[in-house]
Every structure is written in C-alpha cells, then in structure tokens.
VOTORKOL-132705 format. One line per field, with one value per residue (C-alpha): residue number from 1; x, y, z; chain. Coordinates in nm, 2 decimals. Layout:
N
seq: c(NUM	...)
c1: c(X	...)
c2: c(Y	...)
c3: c(Z	...)
mol: c(A	...)
end
This chain:
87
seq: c(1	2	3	4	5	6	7	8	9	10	11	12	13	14	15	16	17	18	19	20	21	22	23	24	25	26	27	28	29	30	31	32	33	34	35	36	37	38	39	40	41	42	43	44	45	46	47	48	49	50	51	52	53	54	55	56	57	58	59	60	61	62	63	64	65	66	67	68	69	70	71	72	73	74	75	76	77	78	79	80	81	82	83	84	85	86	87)
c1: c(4.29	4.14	4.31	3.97	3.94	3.64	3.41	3.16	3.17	2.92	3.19	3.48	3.29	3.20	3.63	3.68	3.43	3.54	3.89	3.85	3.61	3.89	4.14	3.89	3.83	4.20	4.21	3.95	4.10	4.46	4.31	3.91	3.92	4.15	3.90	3.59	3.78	3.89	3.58	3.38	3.61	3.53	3.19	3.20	3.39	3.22	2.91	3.01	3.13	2.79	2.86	2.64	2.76	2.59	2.90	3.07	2.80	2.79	3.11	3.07	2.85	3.01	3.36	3.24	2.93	2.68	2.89	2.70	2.79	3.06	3.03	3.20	3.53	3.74	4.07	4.16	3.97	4.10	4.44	4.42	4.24	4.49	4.76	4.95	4.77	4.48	4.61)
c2: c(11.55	11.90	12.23	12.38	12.49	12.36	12.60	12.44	12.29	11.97	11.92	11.91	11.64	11.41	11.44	11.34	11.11	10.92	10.97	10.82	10.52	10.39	10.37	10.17	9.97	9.87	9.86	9.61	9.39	9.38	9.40	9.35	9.35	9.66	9.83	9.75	9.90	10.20	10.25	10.21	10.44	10.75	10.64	10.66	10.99	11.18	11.11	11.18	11.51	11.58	11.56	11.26	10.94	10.93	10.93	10.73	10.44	10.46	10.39	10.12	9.95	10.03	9.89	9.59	9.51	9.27	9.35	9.44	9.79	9.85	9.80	10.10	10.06	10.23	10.36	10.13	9.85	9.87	9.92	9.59	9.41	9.50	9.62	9.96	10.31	10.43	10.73)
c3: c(12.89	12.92	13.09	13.15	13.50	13.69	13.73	13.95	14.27	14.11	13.85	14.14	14.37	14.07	13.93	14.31	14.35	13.98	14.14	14.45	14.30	14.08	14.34	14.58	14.28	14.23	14.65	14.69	14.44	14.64	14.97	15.01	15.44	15.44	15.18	15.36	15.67	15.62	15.40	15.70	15.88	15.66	15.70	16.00	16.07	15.80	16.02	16.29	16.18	16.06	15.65	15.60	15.35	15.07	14.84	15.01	15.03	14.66	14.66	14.86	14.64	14.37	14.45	14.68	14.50	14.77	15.07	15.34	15.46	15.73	16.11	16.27	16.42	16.68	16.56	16.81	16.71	16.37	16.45	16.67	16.36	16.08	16.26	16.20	16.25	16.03	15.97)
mol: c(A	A	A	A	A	A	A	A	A	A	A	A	A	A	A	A	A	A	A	A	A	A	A	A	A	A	A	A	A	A	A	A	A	A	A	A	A	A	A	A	A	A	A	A	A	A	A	A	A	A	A	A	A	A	A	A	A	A	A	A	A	A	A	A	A	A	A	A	A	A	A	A	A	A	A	A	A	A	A	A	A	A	A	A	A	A	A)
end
C-alpha cells in the first residue's frame, strides 16, 4: 500500500467513495433490505442538507444493480420497519 499523502481533495472522495462501495457491496450481500435502507436514508439527508446525491446513486447502482432507487423514509419509519435506531 502507499504512504503518500493525498494531495487532492478528487483523490480523497474517490479513496472514500472505493471505500464506502466495497462495504455496501459486502452489506447488500448479508442484508439487501437494510442496504437499500439506510442507502436511501443518506440519500435522503444529504439532500436535504443541500449536498446533492450523485455519489451516492452510483453507489446505488453499483452495489444493488436493477433496484429501483430508494423511497425516503422517516427515521421513524425506518426504525418501525427494521427495528432498532438508524443511528
């Protein structure tokens, strides 16, 4: 692996982005629902916090190929539907 530092702030979001889409890989393999919902809540909230989705849709596709993107939950409503907290 290298030690060099990342210089660029393009570099950092595609290491996170490579990051994060391996882990939703191995989660939507365990857990497809749970994916698909707390997928849709980041969705969601980065929306709504006006920093747009674009990554995160192509992670979407990426990890759950043919799903049809994610209906917006409340907290609430996603608590209720697969119990626990979403934090």
């Amino acid at each position: 692996m290298s030690q060099q530092p990342v210089t660029q702030i393009d570099d950092a979001v595609m290491q996170l982005t490579n990051g994060l889409l391996a882990l939703t890989h191995v989660l939507a393999q365990v857990s497809p629902d749970l994916t698909k919902g707390y997928l849709g809540i980041a969705m969601h909230g980065s929306v709504e916090a006006g920093y747009g989705d674009s990554i995160l849709k192509a992670i979407w596709e990426k990890a759950l190929p043919g799903a049809p993107l994610p209906v917006a939950l409340s907290p609430e409503d996603f608590a209720k539907r697969f119990g626990g907290s979403n934090s």
